[in-house]
C-alpha positions as CSV (number, residue, x, y, z in Angstrom):
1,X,-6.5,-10.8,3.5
2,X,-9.6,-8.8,4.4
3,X,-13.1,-10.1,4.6
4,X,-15.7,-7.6,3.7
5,X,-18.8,-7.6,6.5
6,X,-22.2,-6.1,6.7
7,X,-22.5,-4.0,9.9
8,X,-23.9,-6.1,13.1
9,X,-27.4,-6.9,13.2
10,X,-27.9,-4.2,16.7
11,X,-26.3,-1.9,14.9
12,X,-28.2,-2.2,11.2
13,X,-31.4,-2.1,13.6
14,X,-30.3,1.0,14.9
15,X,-29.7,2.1,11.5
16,X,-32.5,1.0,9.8
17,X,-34.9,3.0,12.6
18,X,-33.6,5.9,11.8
19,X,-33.1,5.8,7.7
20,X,-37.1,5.1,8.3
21,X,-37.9,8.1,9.9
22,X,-35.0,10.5,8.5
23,X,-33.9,9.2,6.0
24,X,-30.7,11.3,4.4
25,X,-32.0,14.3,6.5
26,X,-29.7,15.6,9.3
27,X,-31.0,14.8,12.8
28,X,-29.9,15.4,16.4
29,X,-28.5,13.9,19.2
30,X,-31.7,14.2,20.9
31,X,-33.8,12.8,18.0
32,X,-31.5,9.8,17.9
33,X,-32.3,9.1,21.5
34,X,-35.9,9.7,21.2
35,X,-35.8,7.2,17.4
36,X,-34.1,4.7,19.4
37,X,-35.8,5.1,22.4
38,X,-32.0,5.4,24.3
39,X,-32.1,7.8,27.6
40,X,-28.5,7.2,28.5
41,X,-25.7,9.3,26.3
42,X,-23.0,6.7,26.0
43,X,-24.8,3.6,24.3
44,X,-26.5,6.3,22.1
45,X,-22.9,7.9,21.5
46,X,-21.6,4.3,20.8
47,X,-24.3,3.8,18.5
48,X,-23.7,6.9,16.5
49,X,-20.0,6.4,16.9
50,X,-20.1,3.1,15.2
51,X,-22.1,4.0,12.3
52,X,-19.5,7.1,11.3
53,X,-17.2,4.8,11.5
54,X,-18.3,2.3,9.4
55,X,-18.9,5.2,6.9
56,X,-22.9,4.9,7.5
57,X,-23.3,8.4,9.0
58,X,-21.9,12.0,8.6
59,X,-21.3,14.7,11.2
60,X,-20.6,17.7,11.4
61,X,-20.8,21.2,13.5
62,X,-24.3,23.2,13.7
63,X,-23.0,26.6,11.6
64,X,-25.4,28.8,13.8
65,X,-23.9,26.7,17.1
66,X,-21.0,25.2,16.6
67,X,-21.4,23.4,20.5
68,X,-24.2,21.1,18.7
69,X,-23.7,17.9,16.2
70,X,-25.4,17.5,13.0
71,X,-25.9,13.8,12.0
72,X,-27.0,12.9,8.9
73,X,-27.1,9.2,7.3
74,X,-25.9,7.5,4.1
75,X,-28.5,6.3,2.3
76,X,-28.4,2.0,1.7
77,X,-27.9,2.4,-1.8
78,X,-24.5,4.2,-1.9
79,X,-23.5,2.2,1.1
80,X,-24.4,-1.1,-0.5
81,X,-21.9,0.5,-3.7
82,X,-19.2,1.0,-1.3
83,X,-19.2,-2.1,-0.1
84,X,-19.2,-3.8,-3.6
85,X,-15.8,-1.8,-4.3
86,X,-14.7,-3.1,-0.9
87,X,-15.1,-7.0,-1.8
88,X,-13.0,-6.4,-4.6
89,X,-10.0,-5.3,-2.4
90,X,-7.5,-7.5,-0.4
91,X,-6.7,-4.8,2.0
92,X,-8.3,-1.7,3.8
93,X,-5.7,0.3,2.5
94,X,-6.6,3.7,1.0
95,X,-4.6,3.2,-2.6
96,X,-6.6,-0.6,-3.0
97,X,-9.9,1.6,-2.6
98,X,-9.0,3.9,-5.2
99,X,-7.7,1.4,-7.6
100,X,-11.1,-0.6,-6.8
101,X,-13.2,2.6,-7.1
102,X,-12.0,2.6,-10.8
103,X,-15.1,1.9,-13.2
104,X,-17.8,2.4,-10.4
105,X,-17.4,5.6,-9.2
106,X,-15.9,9.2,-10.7
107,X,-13.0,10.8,-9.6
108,X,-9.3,12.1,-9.5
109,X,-6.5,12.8,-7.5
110,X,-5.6,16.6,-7.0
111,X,-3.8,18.8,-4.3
112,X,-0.3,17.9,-2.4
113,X,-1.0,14.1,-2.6
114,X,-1.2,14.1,-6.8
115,X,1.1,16.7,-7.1
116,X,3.6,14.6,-5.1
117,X,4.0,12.1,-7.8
118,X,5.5,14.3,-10.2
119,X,7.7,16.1,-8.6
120,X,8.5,13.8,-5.2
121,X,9.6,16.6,-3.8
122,X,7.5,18.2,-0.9
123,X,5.2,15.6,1.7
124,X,2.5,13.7,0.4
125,X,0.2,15.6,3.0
126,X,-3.7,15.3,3.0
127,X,-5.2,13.1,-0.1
128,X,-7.7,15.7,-2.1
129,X,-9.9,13.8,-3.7
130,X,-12.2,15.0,-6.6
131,X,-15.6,13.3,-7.0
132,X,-19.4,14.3,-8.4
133,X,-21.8,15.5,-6.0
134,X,-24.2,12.6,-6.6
135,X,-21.6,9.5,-6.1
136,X,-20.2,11.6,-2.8
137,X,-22.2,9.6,-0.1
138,X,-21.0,6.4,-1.4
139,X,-17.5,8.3,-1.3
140,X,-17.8,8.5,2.0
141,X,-19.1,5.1,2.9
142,X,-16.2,3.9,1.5
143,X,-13.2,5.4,2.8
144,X,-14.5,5.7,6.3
145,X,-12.4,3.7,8.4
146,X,-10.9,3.5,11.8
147,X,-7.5,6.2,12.0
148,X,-8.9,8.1,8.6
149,X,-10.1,11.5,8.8
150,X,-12.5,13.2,6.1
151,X,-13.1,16.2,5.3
152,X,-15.7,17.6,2.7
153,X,-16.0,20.5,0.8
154,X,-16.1,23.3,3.4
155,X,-16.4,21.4,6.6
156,X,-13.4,20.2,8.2
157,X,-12.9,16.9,9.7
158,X,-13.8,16.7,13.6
159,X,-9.6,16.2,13.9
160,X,-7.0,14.7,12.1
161,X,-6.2,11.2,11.9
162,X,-3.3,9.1,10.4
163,X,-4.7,8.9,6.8
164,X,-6.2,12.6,6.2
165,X,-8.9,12.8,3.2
166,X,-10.5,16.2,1.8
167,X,-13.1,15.1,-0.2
168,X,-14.9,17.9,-2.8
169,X,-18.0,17.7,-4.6
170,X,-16.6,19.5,-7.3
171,X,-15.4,17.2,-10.5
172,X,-15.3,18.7,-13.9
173,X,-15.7,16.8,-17.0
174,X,-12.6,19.0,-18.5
175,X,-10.4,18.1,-15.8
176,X,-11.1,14.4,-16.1
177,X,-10.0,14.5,-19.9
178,X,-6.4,15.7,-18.2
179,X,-5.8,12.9,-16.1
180,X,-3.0,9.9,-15.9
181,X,-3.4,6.5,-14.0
182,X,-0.3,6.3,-11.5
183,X,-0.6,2.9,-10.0
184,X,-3.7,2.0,-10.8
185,X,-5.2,5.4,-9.3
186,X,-6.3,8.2,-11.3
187,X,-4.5,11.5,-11.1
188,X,-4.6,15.3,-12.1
189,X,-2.0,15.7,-15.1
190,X,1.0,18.0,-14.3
191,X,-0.4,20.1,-16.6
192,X,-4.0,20.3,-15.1
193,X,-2.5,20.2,-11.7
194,X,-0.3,23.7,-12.3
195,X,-3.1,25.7,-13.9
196,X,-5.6,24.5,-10.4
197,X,-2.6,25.4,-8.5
198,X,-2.8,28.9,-10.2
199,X,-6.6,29.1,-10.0
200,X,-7.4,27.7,-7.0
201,X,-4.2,27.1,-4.6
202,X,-4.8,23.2,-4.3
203,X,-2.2,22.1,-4.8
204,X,-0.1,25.0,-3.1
205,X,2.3,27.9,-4.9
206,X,5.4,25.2,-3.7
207,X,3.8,22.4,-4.8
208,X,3.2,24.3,-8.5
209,X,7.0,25.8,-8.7
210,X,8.3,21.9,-8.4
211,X,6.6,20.5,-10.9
212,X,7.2,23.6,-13.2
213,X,11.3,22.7,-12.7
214,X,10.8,18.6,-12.3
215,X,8.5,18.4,-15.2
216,X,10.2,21.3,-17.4
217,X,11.3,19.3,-20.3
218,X,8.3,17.0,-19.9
219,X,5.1,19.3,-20.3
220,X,3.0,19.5,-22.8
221,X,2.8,22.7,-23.3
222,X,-0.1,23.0,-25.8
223,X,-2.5,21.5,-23.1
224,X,-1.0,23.6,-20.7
225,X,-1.6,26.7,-22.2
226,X,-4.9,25.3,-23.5
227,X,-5.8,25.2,-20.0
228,X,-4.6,28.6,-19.0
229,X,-7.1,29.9,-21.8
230,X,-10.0,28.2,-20.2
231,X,-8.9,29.0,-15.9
232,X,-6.8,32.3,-16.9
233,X,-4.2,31.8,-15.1
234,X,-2.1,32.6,-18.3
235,X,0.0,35.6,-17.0
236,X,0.0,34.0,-13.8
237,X,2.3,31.5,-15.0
238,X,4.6,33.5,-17.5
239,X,5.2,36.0,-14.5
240,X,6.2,32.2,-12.8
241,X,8.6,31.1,-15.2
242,X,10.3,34.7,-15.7
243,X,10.9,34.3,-11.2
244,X,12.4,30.8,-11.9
245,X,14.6,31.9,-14.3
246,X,15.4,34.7,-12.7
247,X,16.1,32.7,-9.2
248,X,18.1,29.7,-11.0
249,X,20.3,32.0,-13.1
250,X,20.1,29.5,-15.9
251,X,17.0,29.4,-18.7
252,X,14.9,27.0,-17.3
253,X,12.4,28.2,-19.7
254,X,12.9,29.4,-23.2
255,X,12.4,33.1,-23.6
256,X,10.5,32.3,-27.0
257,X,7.6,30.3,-24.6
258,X,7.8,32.8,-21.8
259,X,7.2,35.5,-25.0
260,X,4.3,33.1,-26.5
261,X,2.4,33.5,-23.3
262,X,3.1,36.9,-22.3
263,X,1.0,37.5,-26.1
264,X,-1.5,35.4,-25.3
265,X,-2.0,37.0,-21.5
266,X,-4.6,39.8,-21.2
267,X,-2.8,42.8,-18.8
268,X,-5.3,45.4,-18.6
269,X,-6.6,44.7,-15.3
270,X,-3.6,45.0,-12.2
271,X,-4.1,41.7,-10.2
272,X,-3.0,40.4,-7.2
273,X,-1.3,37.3,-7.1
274,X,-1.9,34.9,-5.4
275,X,-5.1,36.0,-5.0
276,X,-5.4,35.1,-1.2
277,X,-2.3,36.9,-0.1
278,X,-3.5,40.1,-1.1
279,X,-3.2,41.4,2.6
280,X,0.7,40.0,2.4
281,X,3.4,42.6,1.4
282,X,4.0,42.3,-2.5
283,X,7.8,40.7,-3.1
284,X,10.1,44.1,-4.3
285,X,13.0,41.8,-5.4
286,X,10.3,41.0,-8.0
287,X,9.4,44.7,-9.1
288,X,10.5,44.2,-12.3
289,X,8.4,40.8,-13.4
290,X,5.4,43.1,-11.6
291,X,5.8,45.1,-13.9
292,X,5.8,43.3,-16.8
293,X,3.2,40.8,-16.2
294,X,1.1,43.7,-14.2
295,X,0.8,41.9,-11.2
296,X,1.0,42.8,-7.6
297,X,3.1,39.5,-6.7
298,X,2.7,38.6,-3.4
299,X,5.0,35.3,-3.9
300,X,7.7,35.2,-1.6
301,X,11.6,35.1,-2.2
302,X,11.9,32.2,0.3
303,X,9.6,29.8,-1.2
304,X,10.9,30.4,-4.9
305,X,14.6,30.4,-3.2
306,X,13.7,26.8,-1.5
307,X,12.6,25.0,-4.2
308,X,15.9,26.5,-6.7
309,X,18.3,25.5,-4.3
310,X,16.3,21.8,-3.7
311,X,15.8,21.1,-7.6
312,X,17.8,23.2,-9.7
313,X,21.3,24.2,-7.7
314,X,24.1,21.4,-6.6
C-alpha cells in the first residue's frame, strides 16, 4: 500500500516563497537563491531537486543558452488535483495513475505504448500521453516520480529514466470520440491510431503496418476512412495496403476496399511520403504503387519485409 503525503514542511516553505513572488512564471537559479535567501549551490540544488521531483516544478533548457536552467512552478491548485487522483491509488505505479486520472482529468493514450496493445508486436517504448493544455500542470504533478522521465511537447526530458513519458498539450475532442478503455486506461482506437500514424508519425510507419495486418479483419473501416477524410491521409493508406499485399503475396486486403479508397483519394498533387523522409531515397521496388497512388514513397523494403515475415509468413 502507498500512503499519499504532502511535501515536508522546509520544503512547502521553500515552495510557498517562491509561488509568492513567481508564481507559474519561469525563474532562475540565481533568483531562487536570492527568494530563498540560499548562497551555497547544493542545498539550493537540493531544494529545487526535490520539488521536480515531487512534480512541484518544471525545468527545462534556456532555448537562446542551452548551458542555463529554466524553472518554473506548478501552481497549488493543479498540484492539490494530483494529489486527489493519487489518494485514490494503491500504488505509484504509472497504469493505477491513469486508471485514477479517469473522470478528473482528460486524456488518451497514443504513440508506441497504445499502439502496442493491438498489435503486441513491437516494444511498448515511451508512454505518449495526450492531454488539454489547461489540465497539463496537474499532468505533470502527477506522474512525476523518482526513475520517471517526462517529456512535453517540444522539450525533451533532461535524460531518460526507467518509465519514459512524452506528455503533449495537444488533445482533440474528435480523437477522444475514437477511443477504447484497455484496462481501465483510455486508448487511441486502432483506427484513430493508423490515420495519426499517417499524419503525424506517432505512432511510427512499423507500429501503423502491424496493426493494419493484426487488426485486418477487425477494423472498422467506415471510421477509418471517416478519419482519413478529416487528416487526409486517404491515399496514404491505400498506397499501404497495395505494399502489404504486395509483400505478403496473399490479399490481406480486398481489392474492392483498396479500389473504394483509391476513389475517394485526391492525386493531383505528387507527395512525398512519409513526409519526413523526404531527404531519404524513394523505395524503386515500389515504383509501380508510386505510380498509382502518386506518391514519392520513401517507405522502405526492410521495414514492410519485417513486419510480413513477423505477422503474416510461417
Amino acid at each position: 500500500m502507498k500512503s499519499m503525503k504532502w511535501i515536508p514542511p522546509w520544503l512547502a516553505k521553500a515552495y510557498a516563497r517562491i509561488y509568492a513572488e513567481k508564481k507559474t512564471e519561469a525563474f532562475e537559479f540565481s533568483e531562487a537563491a536570492r527568494i530563498l535567501g540560499i548562497k551555497d549551490e547544493r542545498p539550493l540544488a537540493k531544494v529545487l531537486t526535490k520539488l521536480r521531483c515531487f512534480g512541484h516544478l518544471t525545468v527545462r533548457r534556456d532555448p537562446v543558452d542551452p548551458r542555463r536552467k529554466l524553472f518554473k512552478l506548478i501552481a497549488p491548485q493543479s498540484v492539490t488535483i494530483a494529489l486527489a487522483i493519487q489518494s485514490k491509488t494503491k500504488t505509484a505505479d504509472l497504469p493505477e495513475k491513469l486508471r485514477a486520472a479517469s473522470g478528473f482529468l482528460d486524456y488518451y493514450l497514443e504513440g508506441a505504448y497504445a499502439a502496442y496493445q493491438y498489435h503486441r508486436y513491437s516494444a511498448l517504448g515511451t508512454v505518449d500521453i495526450s492531454v488539454t493544455a489547461d489540465q497539463l500542470p496537474a499532468w505533470i504533478a502527477l506522474l512525476s516520480e523518482k526513475g520517471v522521465a517526462i517529456s512535453i511537447d517540444e522539450i525533451p526530458a533532461e535524460k531518460p529514466a526507467i518509465v519514459n513519458i512524452h506528455l503533449y498539450s495537444d488533445f482533440e475532442k474528435k480523437l477522444s470520440e475514437n477511443t477504447r478503455v484497455v484496462d481501465g486506461i483510455r486508448h487511441l482506437s486502432p483506427e484513430a491510431l493508423v490515420v495519426i500514424g499517417l499524419t503525424r508519425d506517432r505512432p511510427s510507419l512499423e507500429d501503423v503496418l502491424a496493426i493494419l495486418v493484426v487488426q485486418k479483419t477487425k477494423l472498422d473501416w467506415t471510421t477509418l476512412l471517416a478519419l482519413c477524410d478529416a487528416y487526409n491521409p486517404t491515399r496514404y493508406l491505400g498506397c499501404l495496403l497495395d505494399v502489404l499485399n504486395f509483400e505478403s503475396g496473399k490479399l490481406l486486403f480486398e481489392p474492392s476496399v483498396i479500389n473504394k479508397i483509391l476513389g475517394k483519394s485526391n492525386l493531383e498533387a505528387k507527395l512525398d511520403f512519409p513526409s519526413r523522409s523526404i531527404a531519404e531515397p524513394v523505395e524503386d521496388r515500389y515504383s509501380a504503387f508510386s505510380l498509382k497512388w502518386n506518391l514519392r514513397l520513401h517507405v522502405s523494403h526492410a521495414v514492410v519485409s519485417k513486419v510480413i515475415t513477423d505477422l503474416v509468413r510461417p
